[in-house]
DOROMI-163281 format. One record per residue: residue number from 1; x, y, z of N, C-alpha, C, O in turn. Coordinates in pm, whole numbers, always signed. Example, Ala and Ser with C-alpha at 12.3 -4.5 7.8 and 13.67 -1.06 7.14 Angstrom:
2
{1; {+1319; -569; +780}; {+1230; -450; +780}; {+1320; -330; +780}; {+1424; -332; +846}}
{2; {+1285; -225; +708}; {+1367; -106; +714}; {+1290; +3; +787}; {+1341; +114; +804}}
END
This chain:
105
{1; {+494; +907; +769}; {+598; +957; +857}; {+649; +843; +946}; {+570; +756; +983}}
{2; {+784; +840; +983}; {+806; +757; +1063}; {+757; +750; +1151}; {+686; +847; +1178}}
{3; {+762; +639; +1249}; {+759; +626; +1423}; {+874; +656; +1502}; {+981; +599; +1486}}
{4; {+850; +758; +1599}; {+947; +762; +1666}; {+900; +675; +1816}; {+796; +682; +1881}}
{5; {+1059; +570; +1842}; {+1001; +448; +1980}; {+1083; +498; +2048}; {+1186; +552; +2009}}
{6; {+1039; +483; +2171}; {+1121; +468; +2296}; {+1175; +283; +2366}; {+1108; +181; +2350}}
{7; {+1292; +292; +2432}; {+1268; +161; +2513}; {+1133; +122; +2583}; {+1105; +4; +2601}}
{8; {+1055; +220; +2620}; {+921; +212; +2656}; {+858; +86; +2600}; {+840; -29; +2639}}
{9; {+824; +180; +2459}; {+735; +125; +2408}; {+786; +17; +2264}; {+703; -36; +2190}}
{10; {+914; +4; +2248}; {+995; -75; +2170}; {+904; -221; +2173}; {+869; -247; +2058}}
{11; {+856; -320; +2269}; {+788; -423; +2246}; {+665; -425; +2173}; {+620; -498; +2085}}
{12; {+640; -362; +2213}; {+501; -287; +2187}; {+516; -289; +2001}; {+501; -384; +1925}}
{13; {+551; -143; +1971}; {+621; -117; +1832}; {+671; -170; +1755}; {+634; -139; +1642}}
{14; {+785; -282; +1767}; {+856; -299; +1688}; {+836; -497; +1747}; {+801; -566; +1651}}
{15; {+849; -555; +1839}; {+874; -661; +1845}; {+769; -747; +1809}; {+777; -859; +1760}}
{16; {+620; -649; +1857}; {+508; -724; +1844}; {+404; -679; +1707}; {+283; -688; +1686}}
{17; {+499; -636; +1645}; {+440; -570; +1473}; {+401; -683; +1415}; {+452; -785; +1462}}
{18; {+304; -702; +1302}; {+262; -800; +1216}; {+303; -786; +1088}; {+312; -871; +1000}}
{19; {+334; -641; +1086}; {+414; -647; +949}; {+544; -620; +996}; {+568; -596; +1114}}
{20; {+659; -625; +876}; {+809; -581; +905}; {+829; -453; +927}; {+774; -358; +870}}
{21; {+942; -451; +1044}; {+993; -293; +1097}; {+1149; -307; +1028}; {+1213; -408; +996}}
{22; {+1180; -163; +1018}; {+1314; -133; +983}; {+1341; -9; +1089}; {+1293; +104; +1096}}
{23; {+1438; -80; +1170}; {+1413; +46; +1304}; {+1562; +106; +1296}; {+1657; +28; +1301}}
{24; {+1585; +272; +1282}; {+1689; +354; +1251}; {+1725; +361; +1362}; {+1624; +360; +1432}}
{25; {+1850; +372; +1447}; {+1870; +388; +1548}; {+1997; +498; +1533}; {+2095; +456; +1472}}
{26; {+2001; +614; +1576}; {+2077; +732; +1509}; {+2086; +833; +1638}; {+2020; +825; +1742}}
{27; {+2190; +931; +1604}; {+2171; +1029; +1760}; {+2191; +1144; +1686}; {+2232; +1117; +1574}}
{28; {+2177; +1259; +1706}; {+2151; +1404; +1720}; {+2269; +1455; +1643}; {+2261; +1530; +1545}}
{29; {+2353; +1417; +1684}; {+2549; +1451; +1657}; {+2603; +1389; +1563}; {+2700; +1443; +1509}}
{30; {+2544; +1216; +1502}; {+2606; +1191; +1396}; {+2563; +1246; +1240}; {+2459; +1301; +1204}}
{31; {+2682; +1212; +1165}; {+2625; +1301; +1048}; {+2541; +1200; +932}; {+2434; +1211; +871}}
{32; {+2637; +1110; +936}; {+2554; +986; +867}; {+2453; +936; +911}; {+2413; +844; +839}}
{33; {+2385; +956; +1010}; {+2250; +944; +1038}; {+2154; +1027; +961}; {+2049; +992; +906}}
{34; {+2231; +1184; +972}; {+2146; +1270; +918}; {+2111; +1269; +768}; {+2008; +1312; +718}}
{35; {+2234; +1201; +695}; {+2233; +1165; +572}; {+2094; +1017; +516}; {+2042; +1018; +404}}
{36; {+2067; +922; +608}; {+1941; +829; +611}; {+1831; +881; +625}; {+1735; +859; +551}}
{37; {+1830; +990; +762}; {+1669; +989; +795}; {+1606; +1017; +720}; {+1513; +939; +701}}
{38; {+1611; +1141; +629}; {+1496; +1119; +488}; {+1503; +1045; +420}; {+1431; +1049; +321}}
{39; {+1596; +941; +441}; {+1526; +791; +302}; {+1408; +664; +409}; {+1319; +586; +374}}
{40; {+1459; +692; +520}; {+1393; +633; +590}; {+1238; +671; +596}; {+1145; +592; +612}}
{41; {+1228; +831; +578}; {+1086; +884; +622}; {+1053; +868; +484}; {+940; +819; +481}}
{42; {+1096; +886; +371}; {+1066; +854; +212}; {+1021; +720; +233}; {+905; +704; +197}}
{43; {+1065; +642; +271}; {+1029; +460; +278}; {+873; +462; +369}; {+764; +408; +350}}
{44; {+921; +543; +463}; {+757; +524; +505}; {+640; +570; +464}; {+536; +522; +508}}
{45; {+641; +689; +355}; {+537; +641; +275}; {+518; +564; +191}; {+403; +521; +181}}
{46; {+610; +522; +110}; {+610; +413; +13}; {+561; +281; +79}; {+486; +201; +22}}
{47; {+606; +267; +191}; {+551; +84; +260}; {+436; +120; +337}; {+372; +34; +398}}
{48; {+410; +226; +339}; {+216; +245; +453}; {+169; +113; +448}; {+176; +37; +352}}
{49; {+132; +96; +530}; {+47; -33; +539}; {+100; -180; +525}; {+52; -275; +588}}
{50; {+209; -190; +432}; {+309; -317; +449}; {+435; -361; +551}; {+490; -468; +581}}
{51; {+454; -176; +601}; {+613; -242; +707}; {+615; -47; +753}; {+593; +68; +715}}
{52; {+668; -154; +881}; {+674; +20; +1018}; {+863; +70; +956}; {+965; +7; +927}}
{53; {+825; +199; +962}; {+973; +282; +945}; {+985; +345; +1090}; {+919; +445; +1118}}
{54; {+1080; +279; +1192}; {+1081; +345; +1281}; {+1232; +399; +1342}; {+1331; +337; +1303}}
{55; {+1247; +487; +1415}; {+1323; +583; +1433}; {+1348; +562; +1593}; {+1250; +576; +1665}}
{56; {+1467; +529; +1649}; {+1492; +538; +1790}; {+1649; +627; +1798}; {+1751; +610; +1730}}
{57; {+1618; +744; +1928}; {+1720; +832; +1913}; {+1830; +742; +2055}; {+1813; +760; +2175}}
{58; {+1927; +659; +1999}; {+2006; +627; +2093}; {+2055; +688; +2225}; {+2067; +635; +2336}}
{59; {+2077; +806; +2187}; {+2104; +898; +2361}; {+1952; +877; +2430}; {+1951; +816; +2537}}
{60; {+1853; +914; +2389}; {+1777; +902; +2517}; {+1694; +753; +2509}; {+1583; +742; +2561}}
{61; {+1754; +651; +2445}; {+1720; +542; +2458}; {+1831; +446; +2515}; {+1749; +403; +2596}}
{62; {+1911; +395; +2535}; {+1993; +363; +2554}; {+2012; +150; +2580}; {+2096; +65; +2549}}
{63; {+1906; +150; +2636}; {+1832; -37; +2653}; {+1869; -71; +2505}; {+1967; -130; +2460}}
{64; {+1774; -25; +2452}; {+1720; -114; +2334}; {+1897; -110; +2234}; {+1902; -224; +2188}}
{65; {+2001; -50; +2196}; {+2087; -70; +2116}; {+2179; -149; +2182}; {+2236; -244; +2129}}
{66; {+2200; -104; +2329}; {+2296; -260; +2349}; {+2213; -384; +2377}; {+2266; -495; +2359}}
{67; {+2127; -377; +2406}; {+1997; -540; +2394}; {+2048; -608; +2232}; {+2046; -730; +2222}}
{68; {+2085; -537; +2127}; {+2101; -566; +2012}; {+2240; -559; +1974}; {+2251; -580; +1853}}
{69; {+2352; -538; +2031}; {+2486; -519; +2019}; {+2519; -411; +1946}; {+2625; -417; +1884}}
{70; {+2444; -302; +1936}; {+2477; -170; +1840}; {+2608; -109; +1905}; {+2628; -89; +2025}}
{71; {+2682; -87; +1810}; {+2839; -22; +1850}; {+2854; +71; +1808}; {+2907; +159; +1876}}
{72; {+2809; +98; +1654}; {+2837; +197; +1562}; {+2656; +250; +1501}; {+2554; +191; +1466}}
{73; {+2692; +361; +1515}; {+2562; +486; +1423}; {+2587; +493; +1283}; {+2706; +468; +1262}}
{74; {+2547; +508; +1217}; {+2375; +475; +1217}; {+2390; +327; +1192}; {+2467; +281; +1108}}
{75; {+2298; +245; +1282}; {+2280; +104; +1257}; {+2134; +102; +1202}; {+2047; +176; +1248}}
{76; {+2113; +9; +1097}; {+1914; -24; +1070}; {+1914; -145; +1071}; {+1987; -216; +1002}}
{77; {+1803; -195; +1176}; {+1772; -347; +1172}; {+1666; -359; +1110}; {+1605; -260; +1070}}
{78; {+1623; -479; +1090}; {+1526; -552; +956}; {+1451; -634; +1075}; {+1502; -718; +1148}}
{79; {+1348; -597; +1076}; {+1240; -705; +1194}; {+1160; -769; +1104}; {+1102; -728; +1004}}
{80; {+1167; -897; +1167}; {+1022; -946; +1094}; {+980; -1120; +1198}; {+1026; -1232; +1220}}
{81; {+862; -1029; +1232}; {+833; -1140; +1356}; {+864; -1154; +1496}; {+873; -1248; +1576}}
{82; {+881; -1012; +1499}; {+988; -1035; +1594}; {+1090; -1032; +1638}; {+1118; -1010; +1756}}
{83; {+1180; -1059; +1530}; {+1358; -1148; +1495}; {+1415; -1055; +1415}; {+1368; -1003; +1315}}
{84; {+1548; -1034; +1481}; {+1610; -895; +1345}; {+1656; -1052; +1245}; {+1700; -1164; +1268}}
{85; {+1613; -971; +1129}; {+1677; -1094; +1034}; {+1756; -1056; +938}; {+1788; -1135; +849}}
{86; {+1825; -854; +942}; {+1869; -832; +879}; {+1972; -679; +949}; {+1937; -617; +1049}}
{87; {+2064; -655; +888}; {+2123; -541; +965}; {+2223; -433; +864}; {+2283; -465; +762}}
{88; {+2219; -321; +918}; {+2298; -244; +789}; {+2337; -186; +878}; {+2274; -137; +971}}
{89; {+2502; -184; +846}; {+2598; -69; +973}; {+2657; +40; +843}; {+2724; +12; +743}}
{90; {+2597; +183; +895}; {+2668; +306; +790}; {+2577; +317; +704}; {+2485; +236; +697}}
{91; {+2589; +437; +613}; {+2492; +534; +558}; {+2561; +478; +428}; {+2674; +485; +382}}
{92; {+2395; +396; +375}; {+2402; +369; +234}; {+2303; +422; +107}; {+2198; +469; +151}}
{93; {+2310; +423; +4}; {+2190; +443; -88}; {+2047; +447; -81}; {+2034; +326; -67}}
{94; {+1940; +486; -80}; {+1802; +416; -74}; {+1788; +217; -126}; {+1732; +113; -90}}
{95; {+1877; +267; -224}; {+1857; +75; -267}; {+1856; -6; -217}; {+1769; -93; -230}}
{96; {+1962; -11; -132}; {+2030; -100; -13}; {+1892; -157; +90}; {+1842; -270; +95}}
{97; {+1857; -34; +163}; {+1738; -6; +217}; {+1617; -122; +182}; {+1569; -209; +255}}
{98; {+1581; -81; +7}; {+1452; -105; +19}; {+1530; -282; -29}; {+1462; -376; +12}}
{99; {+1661; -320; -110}; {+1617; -421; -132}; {+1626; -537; -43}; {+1612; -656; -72}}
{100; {+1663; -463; +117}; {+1645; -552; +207}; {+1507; -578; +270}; {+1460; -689; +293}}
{101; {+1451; -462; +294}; {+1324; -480; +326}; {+1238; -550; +229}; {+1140; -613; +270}}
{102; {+1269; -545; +93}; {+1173; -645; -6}; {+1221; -768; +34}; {+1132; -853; +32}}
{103; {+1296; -797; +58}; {+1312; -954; +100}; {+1247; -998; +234}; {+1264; -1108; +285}}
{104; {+1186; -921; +275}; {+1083; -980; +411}; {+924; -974; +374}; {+826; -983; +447}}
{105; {+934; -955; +233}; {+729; -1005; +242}; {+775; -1107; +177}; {+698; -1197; +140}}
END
């Protein structure tokens, strides 16, 4: 199952991970969000143990998407180390997804 972060605990979660995060950042109201989140929660069982699937709901987070210049929903960033090293703006395929995240092991 995914992680759901807060700005809270976002350092914590996602910056100071050892493996790669792919963090969904989505709100309540959009529809193309709603169209990802089950490929996202599908991905997190498939990567258990290799890379965090995590989930931040922009309305009650609000820090962490402009810290990152998020403009548009659904945005997914690609962490690894730390460092977004990858970014997807809009609701795409599962493929898209995983063959970005395969490029971070």
């Amino acid at each position: 199952m995914a992680i759901h972060v807060s700005d809270a605990d976002f350092q914590d979660v996602v910056l100071n991970s050892d493996v790669p995060v792919v963090l969904d950042l989505w709100a309540e109201w959009c529809g193309p969000c709603r169209m990802i989140g089950p490929i996202i929660e599908e991905m997190s069982g498939e990567y258990e143990g290799k890379a965090k699937m995590v989930k931040m709901d922009i309305d009650a987070n609000p820090q962490t998407p402009v810290k990152f210049g998020v403009r548009n929903i659904p945005t997914v960033l690609f962490f690894k180390g730390g460092e977004v090293v990858d970014k997807q703006v809009g609701a795409v395929p599962k493929s898209v997804f995983v063959e970005k995240l395969e490029k971070l092991f």
